[in-house]
C-alpha positions in Angstrom: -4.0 3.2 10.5 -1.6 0.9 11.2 1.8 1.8 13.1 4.8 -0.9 13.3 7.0 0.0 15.8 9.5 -1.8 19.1 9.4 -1.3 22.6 12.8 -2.8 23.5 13.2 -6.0 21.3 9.4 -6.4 21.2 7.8 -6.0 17.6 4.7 -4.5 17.9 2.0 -3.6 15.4 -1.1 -1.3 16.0 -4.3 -1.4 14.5 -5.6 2.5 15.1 -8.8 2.9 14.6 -10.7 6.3 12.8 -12.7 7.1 15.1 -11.9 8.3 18.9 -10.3 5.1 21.1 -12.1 3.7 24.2 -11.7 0.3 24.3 -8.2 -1.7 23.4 -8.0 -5.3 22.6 -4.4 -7.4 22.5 -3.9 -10.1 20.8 -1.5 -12.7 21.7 -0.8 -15.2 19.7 -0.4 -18.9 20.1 2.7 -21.7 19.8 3.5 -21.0 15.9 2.0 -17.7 15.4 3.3 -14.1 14.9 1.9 -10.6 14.6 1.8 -11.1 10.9 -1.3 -13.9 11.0 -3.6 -13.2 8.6 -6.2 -13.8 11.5 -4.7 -10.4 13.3 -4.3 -9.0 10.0 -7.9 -9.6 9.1 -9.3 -8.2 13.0 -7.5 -5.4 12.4 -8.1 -4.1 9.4 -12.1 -4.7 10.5 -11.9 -2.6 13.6 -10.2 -0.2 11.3 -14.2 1.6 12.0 -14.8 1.3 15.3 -13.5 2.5 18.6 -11.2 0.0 19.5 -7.1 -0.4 19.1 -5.8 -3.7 18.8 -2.4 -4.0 19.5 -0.4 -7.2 18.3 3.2 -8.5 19.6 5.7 -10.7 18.7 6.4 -13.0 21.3 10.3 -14.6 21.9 11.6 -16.7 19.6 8.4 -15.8 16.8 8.1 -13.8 14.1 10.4 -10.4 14.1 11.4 -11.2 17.7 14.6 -13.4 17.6 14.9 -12.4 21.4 14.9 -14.9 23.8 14.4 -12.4 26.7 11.0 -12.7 28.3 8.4 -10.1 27.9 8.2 -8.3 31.5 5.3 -6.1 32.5 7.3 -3.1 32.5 8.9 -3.5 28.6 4.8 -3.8 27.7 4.0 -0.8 29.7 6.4 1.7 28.0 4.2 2.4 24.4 3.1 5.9 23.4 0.4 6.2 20.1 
């Protein structure tokens, strides 16, 4: 399942898995990428079977973020799936 939502101004999108979750990868991404990359789109559609959540952001300035406030600890702490 995948869930689009924002903590804040951060754009997040979670890859949920079928099965029970015990592990959880993140993915950030690099200089020009986004949340959208068909790289993160591709991981997470194939962990769409296993036990793992992989959770993709939107860093300032990329993608749906047009932010320029800087991701603090607390904004990524505050996401309930």
């Amino acid at each position: 399942m995948i869930k689009d939502l924002s903590v804040g101004e951060i754009p997040i999108r979670i890859y949920k898995p079928n099965n029970p979750v015990n592990q959880v990868l993140i993915g950030v991404h690099g200089f020009t990428g986004s949340q959208d990359s068909e790289t993160y789109t591709y991981l997470g559609n194939h962990l769409e079977d296993t036990n793992i959540m992989f959770i993709t952001f939107d860093l300032p300035n990329h993608g749906k973020n047009i932010n320029e406030t800087p991701i603090t600890l607390q904004k990524c702490l505050i996401v309930n799936v």
